[in-house]
mmCIF file as Biopython writes it, N, C-alpha, C and O atoms, coordinates in Angstrom:
data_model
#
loop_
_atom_site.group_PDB
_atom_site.id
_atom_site.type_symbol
_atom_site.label_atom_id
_atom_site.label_alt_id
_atom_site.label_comp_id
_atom_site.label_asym_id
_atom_site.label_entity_id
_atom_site.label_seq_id
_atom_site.pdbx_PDB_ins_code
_atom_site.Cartn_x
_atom_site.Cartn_y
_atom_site.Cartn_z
_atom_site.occupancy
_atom_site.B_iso_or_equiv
_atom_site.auth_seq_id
_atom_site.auth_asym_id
_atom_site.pdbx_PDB_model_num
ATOM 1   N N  . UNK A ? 1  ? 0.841   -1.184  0.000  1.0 0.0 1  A 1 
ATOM 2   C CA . UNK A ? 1  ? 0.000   0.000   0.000  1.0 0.0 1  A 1 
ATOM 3   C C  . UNK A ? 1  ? 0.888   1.250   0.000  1.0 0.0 1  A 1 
ATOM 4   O O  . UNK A ? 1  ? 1.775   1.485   0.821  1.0 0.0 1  A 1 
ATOM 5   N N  . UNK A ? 2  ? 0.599   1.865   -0.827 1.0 0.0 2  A 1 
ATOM 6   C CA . UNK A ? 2  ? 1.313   3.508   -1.036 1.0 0.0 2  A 1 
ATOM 7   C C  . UNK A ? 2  ? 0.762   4.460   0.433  1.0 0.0 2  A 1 
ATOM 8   O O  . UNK A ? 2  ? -0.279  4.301   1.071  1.0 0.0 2  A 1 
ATOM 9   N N  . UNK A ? 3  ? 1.823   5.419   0.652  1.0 0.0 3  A 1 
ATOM 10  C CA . UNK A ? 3  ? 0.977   6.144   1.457  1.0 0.0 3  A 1 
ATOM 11  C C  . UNK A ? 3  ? -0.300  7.148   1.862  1.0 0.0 3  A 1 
ATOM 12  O O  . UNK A ? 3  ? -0.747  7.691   2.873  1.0 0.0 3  A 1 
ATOM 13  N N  . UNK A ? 4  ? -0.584  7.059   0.536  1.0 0.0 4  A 1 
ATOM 14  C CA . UNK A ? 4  ? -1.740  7.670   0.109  1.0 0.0 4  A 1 
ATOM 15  C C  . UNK A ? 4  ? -2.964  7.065   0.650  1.0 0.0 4  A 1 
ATOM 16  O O  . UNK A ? 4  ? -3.715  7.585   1.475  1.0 0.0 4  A 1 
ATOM 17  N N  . UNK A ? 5  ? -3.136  5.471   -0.110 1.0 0.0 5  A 1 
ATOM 18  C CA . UNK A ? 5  ? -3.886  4.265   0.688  1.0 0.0 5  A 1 
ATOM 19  C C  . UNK A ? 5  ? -4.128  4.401   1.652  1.0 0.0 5  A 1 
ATOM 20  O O  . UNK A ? 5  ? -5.236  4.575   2.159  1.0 0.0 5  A 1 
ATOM 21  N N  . UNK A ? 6  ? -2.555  4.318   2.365  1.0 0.0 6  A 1 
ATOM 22  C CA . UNK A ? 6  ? -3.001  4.129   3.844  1.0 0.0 6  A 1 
ATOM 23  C C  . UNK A ? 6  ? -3.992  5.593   4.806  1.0 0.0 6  A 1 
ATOM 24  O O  . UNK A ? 6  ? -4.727  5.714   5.785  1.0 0.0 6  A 1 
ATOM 25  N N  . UNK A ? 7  ? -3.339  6.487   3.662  1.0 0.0 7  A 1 
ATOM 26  C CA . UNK A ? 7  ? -3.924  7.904   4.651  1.0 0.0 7  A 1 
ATOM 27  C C  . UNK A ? 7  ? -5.426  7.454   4.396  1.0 0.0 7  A 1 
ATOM 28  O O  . UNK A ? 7  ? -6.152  7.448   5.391  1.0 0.0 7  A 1 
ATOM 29  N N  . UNK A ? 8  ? -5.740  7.238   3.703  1.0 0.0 8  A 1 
ATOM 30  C CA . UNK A ? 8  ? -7.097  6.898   3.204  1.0 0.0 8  A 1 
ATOM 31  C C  . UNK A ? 8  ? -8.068  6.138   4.046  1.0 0.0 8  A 1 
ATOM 32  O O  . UNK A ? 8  ? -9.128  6.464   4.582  1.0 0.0 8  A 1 
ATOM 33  N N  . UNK A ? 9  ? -7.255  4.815   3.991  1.0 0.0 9  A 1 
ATOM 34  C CA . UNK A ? 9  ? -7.571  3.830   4.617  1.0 0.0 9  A 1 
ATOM 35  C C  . UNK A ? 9  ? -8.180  3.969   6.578  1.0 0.0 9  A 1 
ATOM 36  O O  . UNK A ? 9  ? -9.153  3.552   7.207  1.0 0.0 9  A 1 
ATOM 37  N N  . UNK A ? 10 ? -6.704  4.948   6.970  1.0 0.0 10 A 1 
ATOM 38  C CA . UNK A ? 10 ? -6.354  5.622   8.373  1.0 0.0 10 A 1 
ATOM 39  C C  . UNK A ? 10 ? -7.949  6.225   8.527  1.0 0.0 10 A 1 
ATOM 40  O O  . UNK A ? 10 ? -8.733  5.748   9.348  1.0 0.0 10 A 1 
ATOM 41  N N  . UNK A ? 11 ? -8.309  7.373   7.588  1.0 0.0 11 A 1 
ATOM 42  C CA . UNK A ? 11 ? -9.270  8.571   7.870  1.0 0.0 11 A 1 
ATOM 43  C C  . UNK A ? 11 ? -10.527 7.334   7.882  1.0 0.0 11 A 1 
ATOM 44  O O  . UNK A ? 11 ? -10.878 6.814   8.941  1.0 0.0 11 A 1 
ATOM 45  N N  . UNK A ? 12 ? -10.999 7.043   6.841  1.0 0.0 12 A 1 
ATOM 46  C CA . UNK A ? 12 ? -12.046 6.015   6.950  1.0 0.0 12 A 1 
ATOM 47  C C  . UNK A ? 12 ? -12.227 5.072   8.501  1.0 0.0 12 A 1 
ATOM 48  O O  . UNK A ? 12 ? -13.296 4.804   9.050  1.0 0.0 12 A 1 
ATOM 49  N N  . UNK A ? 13 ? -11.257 4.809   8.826  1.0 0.0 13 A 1 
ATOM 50  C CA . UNK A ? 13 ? -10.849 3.636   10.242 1.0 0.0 13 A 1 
ATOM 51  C C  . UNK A ? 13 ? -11.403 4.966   11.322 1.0 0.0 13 A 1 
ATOM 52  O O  . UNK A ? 13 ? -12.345 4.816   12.100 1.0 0.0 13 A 1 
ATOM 53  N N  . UNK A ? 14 ? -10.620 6.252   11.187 1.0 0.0 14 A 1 
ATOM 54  C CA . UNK A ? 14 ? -11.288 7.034   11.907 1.0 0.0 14 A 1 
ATOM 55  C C  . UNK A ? 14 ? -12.585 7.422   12.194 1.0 0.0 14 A 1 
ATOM 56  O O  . UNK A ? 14 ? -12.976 7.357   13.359 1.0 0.0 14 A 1 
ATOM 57  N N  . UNK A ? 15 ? -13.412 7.870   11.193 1.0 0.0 15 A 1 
ATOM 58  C CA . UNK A ? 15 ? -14.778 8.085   10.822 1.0 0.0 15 A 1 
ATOM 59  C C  . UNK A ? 15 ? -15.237 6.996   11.269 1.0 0.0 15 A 1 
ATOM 60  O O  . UNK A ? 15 ? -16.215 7.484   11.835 1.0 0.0 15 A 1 
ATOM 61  N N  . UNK A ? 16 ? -15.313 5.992   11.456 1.0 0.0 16 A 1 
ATOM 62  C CA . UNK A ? 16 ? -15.887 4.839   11.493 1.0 0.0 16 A 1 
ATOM 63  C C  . UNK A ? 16 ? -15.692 4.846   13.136 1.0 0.0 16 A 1 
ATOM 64  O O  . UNK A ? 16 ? -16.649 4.996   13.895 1.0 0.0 16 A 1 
ATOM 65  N N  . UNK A ? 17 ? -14.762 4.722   13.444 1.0 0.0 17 A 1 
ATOM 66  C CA . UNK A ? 17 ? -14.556 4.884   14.990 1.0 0.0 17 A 1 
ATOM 67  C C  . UNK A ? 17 ? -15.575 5.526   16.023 1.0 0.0 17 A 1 
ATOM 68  O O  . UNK A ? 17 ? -16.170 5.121   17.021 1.0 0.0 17 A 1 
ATOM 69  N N  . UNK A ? 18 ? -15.458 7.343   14.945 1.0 0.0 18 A 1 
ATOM 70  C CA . UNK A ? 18 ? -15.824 8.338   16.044 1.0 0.0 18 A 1 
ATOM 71  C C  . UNK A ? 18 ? -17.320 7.847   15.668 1.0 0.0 18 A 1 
ATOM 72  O O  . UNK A ? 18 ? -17.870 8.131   16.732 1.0 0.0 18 A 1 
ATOM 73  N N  . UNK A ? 19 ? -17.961 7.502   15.159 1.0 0.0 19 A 1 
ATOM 74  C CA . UNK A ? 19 ? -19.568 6.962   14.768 1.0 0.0 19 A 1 
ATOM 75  C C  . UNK A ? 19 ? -19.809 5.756   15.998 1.0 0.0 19 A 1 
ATOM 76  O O  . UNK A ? 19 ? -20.806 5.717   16.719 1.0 0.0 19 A 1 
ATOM 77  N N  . UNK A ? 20 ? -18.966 5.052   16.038 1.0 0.0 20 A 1 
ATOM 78  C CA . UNK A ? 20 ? -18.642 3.550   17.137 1.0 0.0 20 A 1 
ATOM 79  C C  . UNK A ? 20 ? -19.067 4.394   18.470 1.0 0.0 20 A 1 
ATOM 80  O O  . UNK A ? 20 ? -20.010 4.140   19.220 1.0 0.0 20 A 1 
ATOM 81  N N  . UNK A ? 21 ? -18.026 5.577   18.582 1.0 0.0 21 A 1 
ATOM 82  C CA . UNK A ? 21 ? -18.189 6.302   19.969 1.0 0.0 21 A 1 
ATOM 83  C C  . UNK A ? 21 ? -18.856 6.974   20.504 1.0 0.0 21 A 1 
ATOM 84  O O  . UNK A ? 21 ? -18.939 7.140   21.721 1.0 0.0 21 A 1 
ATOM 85  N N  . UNK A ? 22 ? -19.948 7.895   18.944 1.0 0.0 22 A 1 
ATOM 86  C CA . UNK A ? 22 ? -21.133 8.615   19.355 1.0 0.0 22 A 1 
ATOM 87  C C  . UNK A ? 22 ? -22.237 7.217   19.713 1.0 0.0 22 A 1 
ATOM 88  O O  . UNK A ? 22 ? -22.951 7.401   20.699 1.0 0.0 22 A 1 
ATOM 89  N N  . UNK A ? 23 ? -22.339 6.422   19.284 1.0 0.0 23 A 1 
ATOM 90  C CA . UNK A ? 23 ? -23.094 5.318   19.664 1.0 0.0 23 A 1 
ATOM 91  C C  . UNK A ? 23 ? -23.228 4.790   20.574 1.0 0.0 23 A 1 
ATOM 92  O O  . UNK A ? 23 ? -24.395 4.622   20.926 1.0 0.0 23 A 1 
ATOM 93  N N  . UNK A ? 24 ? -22.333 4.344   21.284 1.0 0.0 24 A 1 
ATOM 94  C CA . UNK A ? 24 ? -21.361 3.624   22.543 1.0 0.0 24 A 1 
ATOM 95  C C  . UNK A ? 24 ? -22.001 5.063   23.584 1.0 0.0 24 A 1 
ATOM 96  O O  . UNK A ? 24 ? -22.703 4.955   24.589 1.0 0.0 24 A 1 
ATOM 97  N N  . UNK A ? 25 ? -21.508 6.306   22.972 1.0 0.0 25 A 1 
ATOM 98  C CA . UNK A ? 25 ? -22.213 7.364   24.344 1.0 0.0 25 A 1 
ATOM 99  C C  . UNK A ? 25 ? -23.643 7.612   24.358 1.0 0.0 25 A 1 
ATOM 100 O O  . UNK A ? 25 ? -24.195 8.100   25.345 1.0 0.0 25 A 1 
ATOM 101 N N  . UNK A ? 26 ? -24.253 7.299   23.312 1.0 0.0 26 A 1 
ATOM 102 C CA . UNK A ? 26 ? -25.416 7.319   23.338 1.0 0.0 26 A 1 
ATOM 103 C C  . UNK A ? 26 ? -26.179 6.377   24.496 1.0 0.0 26 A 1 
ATOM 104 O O  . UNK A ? 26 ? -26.949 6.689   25.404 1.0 0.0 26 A 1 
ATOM 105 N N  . UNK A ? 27 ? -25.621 5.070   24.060 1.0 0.0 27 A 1 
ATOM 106 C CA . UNK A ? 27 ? -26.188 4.105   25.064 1.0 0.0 27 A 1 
ATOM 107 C C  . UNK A ? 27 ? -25.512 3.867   26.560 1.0 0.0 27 A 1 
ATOM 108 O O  . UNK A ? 27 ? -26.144 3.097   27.283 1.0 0.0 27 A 1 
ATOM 109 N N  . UNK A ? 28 ? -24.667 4.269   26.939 1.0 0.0 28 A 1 
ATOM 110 C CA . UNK A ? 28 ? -23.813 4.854   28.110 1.0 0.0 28 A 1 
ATOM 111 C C  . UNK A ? 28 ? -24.761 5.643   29.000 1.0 0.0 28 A 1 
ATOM 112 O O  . UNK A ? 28 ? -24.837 5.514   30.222 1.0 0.0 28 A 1 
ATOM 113 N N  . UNK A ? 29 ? -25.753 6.798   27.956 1.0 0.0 29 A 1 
ATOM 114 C CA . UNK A ? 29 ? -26.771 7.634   28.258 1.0 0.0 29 A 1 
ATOM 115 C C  . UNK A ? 29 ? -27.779 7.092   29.012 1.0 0.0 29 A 1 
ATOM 116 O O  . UNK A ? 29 ? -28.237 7.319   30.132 1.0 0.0 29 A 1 
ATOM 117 N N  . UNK A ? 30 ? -27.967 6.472   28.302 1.0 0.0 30 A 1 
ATOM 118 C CA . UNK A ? 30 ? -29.380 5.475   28.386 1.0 0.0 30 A 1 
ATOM 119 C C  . UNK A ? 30 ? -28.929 4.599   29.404 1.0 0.0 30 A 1 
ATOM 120 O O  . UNK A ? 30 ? -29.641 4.741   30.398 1.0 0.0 30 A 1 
ATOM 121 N N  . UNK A ? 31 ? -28.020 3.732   29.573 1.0 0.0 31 A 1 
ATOM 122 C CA . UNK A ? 31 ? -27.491 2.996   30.701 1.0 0.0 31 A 1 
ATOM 123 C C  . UNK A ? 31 ? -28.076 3.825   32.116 1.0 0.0 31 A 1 
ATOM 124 O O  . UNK A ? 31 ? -29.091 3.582   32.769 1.0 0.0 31 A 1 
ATOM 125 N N  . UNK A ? 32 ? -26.991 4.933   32.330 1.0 0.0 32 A 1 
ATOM 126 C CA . UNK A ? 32 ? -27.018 5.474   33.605 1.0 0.0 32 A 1 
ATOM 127 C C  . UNK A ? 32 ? -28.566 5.851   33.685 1.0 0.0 32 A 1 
ATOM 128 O O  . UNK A ? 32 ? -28.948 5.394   34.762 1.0 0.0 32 A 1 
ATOM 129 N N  . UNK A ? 33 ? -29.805 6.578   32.932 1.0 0.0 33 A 1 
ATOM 130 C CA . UNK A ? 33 ? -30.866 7.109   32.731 1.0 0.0 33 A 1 
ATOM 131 C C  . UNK A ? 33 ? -31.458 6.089   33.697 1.0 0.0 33 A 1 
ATOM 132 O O  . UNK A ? 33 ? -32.000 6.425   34.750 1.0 0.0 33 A 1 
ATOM 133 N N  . UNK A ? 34 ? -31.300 4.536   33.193 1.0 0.0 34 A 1 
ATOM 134 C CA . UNK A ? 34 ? -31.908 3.737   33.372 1.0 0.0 34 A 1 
ATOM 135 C C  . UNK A ? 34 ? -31.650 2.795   34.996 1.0 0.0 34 A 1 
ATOM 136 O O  . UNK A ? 34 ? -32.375 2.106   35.715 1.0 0.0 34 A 1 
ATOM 137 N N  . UNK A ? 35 ? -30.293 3.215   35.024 1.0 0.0 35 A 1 
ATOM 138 C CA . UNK A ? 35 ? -29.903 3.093   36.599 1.0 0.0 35 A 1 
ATOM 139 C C  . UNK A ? 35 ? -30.256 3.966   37.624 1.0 0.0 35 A 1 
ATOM 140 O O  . UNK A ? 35 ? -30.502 3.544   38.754 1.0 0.0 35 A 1 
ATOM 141 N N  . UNK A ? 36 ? -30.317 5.527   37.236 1.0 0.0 36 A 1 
ATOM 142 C CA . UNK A ? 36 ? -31.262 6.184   38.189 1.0 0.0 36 A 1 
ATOM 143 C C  . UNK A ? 36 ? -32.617 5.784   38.339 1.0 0.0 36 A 1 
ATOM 144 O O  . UNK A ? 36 ? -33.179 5.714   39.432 1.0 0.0 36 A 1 
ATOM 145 N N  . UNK A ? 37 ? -33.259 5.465   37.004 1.0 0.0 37 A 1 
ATOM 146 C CA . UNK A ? 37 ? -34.970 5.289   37.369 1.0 0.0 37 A 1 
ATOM 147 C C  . UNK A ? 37 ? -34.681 4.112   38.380 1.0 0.0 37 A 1 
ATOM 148 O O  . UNK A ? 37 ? -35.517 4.218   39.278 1.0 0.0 37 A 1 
ATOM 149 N N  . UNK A ? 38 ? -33.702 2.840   38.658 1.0 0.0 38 A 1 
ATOM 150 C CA . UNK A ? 38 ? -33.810 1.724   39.133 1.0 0.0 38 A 1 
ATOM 151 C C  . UNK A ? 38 ? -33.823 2.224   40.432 1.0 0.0 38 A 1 
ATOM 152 O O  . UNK A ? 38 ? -34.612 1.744   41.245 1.0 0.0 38 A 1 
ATOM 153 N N  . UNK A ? 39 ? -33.044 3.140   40.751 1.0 0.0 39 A 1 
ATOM 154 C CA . UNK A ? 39 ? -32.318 3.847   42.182 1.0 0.0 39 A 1 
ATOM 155 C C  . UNK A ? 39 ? -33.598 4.181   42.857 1.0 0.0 39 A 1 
ATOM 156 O O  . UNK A ? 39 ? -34.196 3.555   43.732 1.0 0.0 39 A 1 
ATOM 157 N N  . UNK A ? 40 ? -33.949 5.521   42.150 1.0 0.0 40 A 1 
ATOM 158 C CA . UNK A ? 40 ? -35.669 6.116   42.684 1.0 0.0 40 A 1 
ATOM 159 C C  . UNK A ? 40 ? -36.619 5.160   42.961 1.0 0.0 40 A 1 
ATOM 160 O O  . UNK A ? 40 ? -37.450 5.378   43.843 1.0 0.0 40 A 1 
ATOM 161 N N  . UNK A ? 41 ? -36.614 3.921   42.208 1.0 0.0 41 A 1 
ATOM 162 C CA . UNK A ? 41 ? -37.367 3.189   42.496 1.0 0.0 41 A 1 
ATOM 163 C C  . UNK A ? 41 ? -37.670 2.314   43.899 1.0 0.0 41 A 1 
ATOM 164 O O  . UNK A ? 41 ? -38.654 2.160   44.623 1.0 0.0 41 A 1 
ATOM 165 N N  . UNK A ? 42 ? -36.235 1.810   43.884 1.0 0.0 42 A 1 
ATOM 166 C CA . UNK A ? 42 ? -35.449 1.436   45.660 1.0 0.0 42 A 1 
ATOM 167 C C  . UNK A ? 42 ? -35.911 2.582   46.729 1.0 0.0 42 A 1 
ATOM 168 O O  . UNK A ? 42 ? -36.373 2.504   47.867 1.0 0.0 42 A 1 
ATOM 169 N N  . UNK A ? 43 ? -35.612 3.592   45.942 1.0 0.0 43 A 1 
ATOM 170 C CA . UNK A ? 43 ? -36.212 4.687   46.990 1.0 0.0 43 A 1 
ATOM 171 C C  . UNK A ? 43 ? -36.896 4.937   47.621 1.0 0.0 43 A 1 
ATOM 172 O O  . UNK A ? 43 ? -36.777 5.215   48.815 1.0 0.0 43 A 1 
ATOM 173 N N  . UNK A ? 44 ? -38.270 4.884   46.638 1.0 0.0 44 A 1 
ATOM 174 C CA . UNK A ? 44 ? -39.681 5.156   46.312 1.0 0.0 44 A 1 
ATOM 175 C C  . UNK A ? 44 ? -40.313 3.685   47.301 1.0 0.0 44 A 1 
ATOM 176 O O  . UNK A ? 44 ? -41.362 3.696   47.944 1.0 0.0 44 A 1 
ATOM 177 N N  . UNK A ? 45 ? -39.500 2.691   47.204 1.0 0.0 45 A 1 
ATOM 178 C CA . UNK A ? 45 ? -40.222 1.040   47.962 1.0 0.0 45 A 1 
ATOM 179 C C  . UNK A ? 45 ? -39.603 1.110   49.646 1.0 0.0 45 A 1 
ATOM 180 O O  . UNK A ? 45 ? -40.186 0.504   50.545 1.0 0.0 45 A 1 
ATOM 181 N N  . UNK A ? 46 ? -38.670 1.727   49.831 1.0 0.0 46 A 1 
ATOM 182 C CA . UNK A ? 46 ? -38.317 2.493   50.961 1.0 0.0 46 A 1 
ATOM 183 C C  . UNK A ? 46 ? -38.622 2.935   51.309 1.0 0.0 46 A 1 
ATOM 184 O O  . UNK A ? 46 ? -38.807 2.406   52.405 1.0 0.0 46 A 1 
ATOM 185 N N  . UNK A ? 47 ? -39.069 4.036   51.316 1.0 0.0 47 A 1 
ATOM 186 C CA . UNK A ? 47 ? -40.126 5.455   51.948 1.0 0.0 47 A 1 
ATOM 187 C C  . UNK A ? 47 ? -41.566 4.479   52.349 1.0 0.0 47 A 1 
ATOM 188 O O  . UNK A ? 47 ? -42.125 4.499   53.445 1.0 0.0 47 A 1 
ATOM 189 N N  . UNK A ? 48 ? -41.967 3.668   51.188 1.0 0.0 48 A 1 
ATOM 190 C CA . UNK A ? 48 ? -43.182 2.945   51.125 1.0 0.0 48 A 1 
ATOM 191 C C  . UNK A ? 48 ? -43.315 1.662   52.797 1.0 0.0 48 A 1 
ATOM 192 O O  . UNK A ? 48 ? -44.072 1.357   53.719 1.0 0.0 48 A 1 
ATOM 193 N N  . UNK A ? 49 ? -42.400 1.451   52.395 1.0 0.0 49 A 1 
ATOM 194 C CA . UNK A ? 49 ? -42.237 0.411   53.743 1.0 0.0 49 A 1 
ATOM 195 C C  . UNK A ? 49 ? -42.028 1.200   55.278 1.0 0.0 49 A 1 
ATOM 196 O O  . UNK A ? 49 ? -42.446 0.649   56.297 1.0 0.0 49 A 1 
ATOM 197 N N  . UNK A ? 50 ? -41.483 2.260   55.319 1.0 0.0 50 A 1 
ATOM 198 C CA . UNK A ? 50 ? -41.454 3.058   56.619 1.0 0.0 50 A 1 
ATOM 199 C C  . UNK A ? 50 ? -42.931 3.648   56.800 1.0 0.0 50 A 1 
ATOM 200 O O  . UNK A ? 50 ? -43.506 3.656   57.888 1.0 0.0 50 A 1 
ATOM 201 N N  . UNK A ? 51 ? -43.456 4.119   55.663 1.0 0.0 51 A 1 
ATOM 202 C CA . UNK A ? 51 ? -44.475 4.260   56.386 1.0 0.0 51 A 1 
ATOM 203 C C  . UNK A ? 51 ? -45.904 3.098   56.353 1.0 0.0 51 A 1 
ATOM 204 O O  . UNK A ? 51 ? -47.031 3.549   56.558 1.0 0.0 51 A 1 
ATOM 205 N N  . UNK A ? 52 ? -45.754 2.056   56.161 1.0 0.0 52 A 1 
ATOM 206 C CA . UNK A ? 52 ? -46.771 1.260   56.178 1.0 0.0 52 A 1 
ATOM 207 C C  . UNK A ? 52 ? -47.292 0.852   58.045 1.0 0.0 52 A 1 
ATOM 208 O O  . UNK A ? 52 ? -46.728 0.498   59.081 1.0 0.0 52 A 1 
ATOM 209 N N  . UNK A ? 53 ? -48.349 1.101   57.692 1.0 0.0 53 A 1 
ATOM 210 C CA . UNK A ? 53 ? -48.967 0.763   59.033 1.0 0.0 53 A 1 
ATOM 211 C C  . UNK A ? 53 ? -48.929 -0.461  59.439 1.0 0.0 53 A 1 
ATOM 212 O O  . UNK A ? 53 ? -48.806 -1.232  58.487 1.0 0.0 53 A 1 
ATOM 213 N N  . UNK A ? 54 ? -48.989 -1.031  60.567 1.0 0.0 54 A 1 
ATOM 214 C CA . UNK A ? 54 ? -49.288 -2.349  61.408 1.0 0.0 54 A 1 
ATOM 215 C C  . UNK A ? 54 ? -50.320 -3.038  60.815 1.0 0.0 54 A 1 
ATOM 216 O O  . UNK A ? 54 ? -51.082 -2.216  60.307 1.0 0.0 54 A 1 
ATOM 217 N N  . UNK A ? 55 ? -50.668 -4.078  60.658 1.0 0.0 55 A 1 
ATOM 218 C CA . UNK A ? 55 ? -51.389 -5.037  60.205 1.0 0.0 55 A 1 
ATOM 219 C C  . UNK A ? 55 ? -52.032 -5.617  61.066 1.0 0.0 55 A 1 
ATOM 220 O O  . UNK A ? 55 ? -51.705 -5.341  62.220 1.0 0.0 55 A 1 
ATOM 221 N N  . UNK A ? 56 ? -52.886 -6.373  60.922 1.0 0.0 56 A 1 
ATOM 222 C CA . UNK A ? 56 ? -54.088 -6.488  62.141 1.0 0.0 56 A 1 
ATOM 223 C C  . UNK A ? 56 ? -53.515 -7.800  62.625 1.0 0.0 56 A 1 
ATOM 224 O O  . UNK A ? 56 ? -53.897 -8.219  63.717 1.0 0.0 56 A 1 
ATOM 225 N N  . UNK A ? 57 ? -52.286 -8.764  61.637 1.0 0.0 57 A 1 
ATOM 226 C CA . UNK A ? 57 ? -51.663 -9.587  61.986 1.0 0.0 57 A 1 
ATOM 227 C C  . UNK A ? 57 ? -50.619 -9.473  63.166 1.0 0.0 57 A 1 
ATOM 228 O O  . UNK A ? 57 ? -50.509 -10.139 64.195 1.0 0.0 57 A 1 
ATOM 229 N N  . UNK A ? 58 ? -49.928 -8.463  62.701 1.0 0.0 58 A 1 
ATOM 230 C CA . UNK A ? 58 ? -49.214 -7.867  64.174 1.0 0.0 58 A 1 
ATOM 231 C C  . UNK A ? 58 ? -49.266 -7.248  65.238 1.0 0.0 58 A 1 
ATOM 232 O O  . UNK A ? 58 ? -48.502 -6.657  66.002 1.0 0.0 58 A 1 
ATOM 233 N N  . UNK A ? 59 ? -51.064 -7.675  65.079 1.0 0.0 59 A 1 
ATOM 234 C CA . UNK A ? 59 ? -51.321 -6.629  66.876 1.0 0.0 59 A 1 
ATOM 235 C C  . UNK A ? 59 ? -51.399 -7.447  67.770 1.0 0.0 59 A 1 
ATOM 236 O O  . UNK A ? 59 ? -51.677 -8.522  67.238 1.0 0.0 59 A 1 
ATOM 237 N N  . UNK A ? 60 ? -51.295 -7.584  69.065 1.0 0.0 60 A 1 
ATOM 238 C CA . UNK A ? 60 ? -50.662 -8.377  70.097 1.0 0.0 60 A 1 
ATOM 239 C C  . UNK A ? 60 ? -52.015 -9.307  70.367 1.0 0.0 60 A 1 
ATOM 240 O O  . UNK A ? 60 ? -53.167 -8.886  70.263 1.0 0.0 60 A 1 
ATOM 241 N N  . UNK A ? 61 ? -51.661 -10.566 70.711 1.0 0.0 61 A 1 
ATOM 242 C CA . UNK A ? 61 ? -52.761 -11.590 70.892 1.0 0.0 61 A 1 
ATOM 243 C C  . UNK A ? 61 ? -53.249 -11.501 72.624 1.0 0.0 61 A 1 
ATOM 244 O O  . UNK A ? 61 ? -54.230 -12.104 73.058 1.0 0.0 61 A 1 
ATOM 245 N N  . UNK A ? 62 ? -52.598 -10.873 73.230 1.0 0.0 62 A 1 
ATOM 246 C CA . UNK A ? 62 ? -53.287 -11.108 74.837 1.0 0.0 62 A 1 
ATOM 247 C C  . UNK A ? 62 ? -54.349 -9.860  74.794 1.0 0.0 62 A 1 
ATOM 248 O O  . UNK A ? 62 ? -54.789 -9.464  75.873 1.0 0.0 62 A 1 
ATOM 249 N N  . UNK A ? 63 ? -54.779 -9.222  73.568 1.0 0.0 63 A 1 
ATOM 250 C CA . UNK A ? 63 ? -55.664 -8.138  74.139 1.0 0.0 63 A 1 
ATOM 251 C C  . UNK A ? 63 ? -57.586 -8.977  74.252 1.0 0.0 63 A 1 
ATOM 252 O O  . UNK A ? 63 ? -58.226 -9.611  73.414 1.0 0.0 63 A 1 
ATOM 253 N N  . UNK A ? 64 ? -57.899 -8.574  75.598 1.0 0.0 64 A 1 
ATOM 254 C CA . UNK A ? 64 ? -59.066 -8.982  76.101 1.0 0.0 64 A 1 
ATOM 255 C C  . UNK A ? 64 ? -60.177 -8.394  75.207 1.0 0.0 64 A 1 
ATOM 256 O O  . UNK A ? 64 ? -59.926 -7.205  75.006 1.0 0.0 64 A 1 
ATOM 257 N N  . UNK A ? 65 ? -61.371 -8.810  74.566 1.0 0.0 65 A 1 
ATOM 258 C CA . UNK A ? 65 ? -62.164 -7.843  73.833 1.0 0.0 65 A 1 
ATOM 259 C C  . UNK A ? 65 ? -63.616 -7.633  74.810 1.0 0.0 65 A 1 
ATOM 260 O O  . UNK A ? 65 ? -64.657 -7.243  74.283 1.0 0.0 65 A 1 
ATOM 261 N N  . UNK A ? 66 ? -63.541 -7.902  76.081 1.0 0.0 66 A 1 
ATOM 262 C CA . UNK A ? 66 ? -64.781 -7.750  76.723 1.0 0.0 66 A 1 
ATOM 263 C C  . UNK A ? 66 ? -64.496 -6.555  76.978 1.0 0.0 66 A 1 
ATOM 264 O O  . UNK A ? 66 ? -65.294 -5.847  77.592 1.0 0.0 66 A 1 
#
C-alpha cells in the first residue's frame, strides 16, 4: 500500500470509529438514565415500607375484647 492508501484507509478507520463512539455514548446515556430510574425506584419502595402501618396480623394476641 502507497501512502496515500493508507492515509485513506487511516481517515475512513477514523470516521468509522468516532460513529462507534457517538453510539457507545449514546447508550452509556441510556445505561445510567436507566440506573437512576432503578435507584428512585429502591427509593420510592423504601419510603413505602417506613411508612406502612401495622397489620391487624401484628397486633398483640393477649388483648381482652370484653
Amino acid at each position: 500500500m502507497d501512502p496515500a492508501q493508507l492515509k485513506t484507509n487511516f481517515e475512513e478507520q477514523i470516521g468509522k470509529t468516532d460513529s462507534q463512539i457517538v453510539e457507545l455514548e449514546k447508550q452509556l446515556e441510556k445505561a445510567k438514565e436507566y440506573k437512576l430510574k432503578l435507584v428512585g425506584g429502591l427509593e420510592t419502595l423504601g419510603l413505602l415500607e417506613q411508612e406502612t402501618p401495622p397489620t391487624p396480623d401484628t397486633a398483640p394476641a393477649n388483648i381482652d375484647p370484653s
